[in-house]
C-alpha positions in Angstrom: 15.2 -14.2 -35.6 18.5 -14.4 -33.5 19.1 -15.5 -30.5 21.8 -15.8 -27.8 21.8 -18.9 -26.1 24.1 -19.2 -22.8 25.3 -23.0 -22.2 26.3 -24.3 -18.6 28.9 -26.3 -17.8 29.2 -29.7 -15.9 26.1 -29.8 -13.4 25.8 -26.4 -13.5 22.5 -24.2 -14.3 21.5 -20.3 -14.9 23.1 -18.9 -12.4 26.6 -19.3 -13.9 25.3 -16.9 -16.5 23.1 -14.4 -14.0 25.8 -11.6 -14.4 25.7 -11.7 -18.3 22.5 -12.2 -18.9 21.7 -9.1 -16.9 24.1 -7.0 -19.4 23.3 -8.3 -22.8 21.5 -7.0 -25.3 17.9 -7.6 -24.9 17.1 -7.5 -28.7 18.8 -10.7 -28.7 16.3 -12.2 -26.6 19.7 -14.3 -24.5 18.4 -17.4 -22.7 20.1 -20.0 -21.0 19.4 -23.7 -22.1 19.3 -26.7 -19.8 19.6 -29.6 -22.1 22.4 -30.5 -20.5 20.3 -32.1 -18.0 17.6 -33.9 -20.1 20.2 -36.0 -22.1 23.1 -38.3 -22.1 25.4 -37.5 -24.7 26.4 -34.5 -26.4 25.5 -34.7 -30.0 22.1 -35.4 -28.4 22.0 -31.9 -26.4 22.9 -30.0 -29.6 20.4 -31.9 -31.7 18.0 -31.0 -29.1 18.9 -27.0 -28.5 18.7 -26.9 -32.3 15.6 -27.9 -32.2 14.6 -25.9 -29.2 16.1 -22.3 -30.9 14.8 -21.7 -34.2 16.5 -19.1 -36.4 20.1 -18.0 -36.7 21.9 -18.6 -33.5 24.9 -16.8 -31.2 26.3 -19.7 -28.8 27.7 -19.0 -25.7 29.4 -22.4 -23.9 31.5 -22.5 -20.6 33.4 -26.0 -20.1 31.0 -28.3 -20.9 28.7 -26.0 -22.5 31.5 -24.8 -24.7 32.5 -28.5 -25.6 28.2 -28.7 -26.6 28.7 -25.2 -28.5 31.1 -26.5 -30.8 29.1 -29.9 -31.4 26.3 -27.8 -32.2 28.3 -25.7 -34.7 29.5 -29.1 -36.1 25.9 -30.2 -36.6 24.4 -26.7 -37.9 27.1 -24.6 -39.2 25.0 -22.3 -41.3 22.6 -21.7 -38.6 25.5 -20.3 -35.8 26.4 -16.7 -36.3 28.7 -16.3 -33.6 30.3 -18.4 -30.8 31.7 -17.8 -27.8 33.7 -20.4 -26.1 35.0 -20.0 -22.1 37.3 -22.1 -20.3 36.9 -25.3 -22.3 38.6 -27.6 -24.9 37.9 -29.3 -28.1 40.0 -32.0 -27.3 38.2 -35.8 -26.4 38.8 -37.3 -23.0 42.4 -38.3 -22.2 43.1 -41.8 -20.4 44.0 -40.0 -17.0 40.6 -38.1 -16.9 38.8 -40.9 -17.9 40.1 -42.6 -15.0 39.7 -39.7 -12.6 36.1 -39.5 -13.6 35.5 -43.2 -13.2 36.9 -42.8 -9.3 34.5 -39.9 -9.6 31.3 -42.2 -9.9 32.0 -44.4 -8.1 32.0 -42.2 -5.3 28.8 -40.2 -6.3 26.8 -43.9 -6.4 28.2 -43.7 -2.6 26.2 -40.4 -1.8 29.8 -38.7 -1.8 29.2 -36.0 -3.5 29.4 -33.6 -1.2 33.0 -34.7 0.6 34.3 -35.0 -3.1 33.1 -31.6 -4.2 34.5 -30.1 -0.9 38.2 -31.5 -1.4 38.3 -30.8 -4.8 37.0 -26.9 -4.8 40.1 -25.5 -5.2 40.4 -26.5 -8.7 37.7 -24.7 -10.1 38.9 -21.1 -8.5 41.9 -18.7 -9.0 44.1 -19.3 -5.7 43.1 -15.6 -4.7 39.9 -16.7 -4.2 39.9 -19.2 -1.1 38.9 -17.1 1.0 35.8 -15.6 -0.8 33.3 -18.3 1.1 30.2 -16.9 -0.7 31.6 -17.5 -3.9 32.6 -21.1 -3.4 29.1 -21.6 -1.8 27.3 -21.2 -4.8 28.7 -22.9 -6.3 28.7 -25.7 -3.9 24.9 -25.4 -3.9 24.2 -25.8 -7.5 26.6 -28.4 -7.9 24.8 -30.4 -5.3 21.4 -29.8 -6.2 22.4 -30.8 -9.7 22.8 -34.3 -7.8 24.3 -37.5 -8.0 22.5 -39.0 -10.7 23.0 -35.5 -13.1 27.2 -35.8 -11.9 27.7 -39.3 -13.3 25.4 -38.9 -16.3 27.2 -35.4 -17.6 31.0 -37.1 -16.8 29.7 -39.8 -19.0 28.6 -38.0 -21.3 32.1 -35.8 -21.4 33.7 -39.2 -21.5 32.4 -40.0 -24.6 32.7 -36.7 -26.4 33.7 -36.3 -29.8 37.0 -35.1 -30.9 36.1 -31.4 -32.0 39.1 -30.6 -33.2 38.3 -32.2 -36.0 36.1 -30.0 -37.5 37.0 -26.7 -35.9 38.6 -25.9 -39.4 35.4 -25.3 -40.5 34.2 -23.4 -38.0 33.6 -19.5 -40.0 31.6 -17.4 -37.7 33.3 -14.4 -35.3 34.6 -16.8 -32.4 35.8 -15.6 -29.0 37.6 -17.3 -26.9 38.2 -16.9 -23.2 39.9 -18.6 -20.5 41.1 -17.7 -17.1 45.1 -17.4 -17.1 44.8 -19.5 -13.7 42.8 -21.9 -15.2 43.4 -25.3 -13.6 41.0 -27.8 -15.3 41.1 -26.7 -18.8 44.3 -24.4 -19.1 44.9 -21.5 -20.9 46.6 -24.1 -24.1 43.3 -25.9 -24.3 41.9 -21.9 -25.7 45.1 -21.6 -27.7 44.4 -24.9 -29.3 41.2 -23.8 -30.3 42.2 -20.2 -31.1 44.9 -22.2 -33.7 41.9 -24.1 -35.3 39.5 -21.5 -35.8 41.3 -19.0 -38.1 39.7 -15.5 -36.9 38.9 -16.4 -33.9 40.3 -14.4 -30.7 41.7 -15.0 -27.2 41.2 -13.3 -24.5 43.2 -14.3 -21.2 41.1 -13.5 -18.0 43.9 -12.0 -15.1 43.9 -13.8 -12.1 40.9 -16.1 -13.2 40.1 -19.3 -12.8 37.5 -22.0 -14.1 34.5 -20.6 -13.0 35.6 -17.3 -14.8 31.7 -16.1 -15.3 31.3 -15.9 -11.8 34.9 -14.9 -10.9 35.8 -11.6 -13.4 31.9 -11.3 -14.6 33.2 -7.6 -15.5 36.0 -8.5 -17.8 33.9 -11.4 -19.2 30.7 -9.2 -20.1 33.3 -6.4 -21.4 35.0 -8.8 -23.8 31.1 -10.8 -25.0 29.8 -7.0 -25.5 32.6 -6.2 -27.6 32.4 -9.4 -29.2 28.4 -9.1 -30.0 29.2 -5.5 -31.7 31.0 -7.4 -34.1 28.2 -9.8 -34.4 25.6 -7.1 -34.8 25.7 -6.3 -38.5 24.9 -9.9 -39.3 22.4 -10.2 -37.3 
């Protein structure tokens, strides 16, 4: 059996993924896991969606879910048939981010998530968009219900991430990978990177995209996984 298995990002849950998984395939049976909120560091979440997912698998991460995507190809190579990996990068944390997130925390322990969320929205949408307030609502309201506790244990858990880039080499499936060209928190050379390690592997710039580019271009972004899947198919 195959299946498709859509990952969230940072505090994020299904809904990121409700416009593709209303246009895939439904022979591949997609779902979108969660273990991003039942554990506290990464190869732990892929342990536990291996685990979770029998059979041959085609992932499907966006940030945070594509930096769990490629731990979980690092841990069962022959089991992943395809990958897809949006807005992300394989690199670990940097000193500056590390610190960034730390402020972070220490203002989510002060029940400030909401007034940090709020000042830092910008960064997670293509400039075109600040006007589009139902947009940034949602994700506002998943964000938040994600909570606190969820915020400082998934920037932890990003904190401590492995280096992927170390084993991306190995990496022999059909890989996509797409990123916003507006993309302000892991730019467009974070994709190239990846599209350097994976040798096959394709990039596909979203136009005036973002972060959030599931929710942004859904369109483009279930054009370019359809055409991706098709090349999937025969192996599945």
């Amino acid at each position: 059996m195959t299946q498709l298995v859509f990952i969230p990002g940072l505090a994020a849950d299904a809904i990121i993924w409700q416009h593709q998984m209303a246009a895939m395939p439904a022979q591949l049976q997609p779902a979108v896991t969660d273990v991003h909120m039942r554990h506290v560091t990464l190869p732990e979440m892929a342990a536990t969606l291996l685990q979770e997912h029998s059979g041959e698998l085609i992932l499907c991460g966006a940030s945070m879910g594509g930096m769990l995507a490629m731990e979980v190809v690092h841990q069962a190579p022959q089991r992943t048939i395809g990958l897809a990996l949006l807005g992300t990068t394989a690199r670990p944390e940097t000193d500056a981010m590390r610190a960034l997130r730390e402020a972070a925390i220490i203002l989510f322990e002060q029940g400030r998530v909401k007034e940090l969320l709020e000042a830092n929205l910008a960064m997670a949408f293509h400039p075109g968009r600040a006007d589009d307030s139902e947009l940034r609502q949602i994700y506002l309201d998943f964000v938040l219900a994600a909570g606190a506790a969820q915020l400082i244990r998934q920037n932890r858990a990003l904190m401590a991430r492995p280096d992927a880039r170390l084993h991306l080499g190995l990496v022999s499936c059909p890989t996509l990978v797409l990123c916003g060209d507006s993309d302000q928190l892991t730019p467009p050379e974070c994709s190239r990177e990846i599209v350097q390690l994976i040798k096959g592997s394709e990039l596909k710039l979203v136009p005036k995209c973002g972060h959030m580019l599931t929710m942004e271009r859904p369109a483009e972004v279930n054009a370019a996984l359809l055409a991706w899947l098709a090349a999937i198919a025969p192996l599945t």
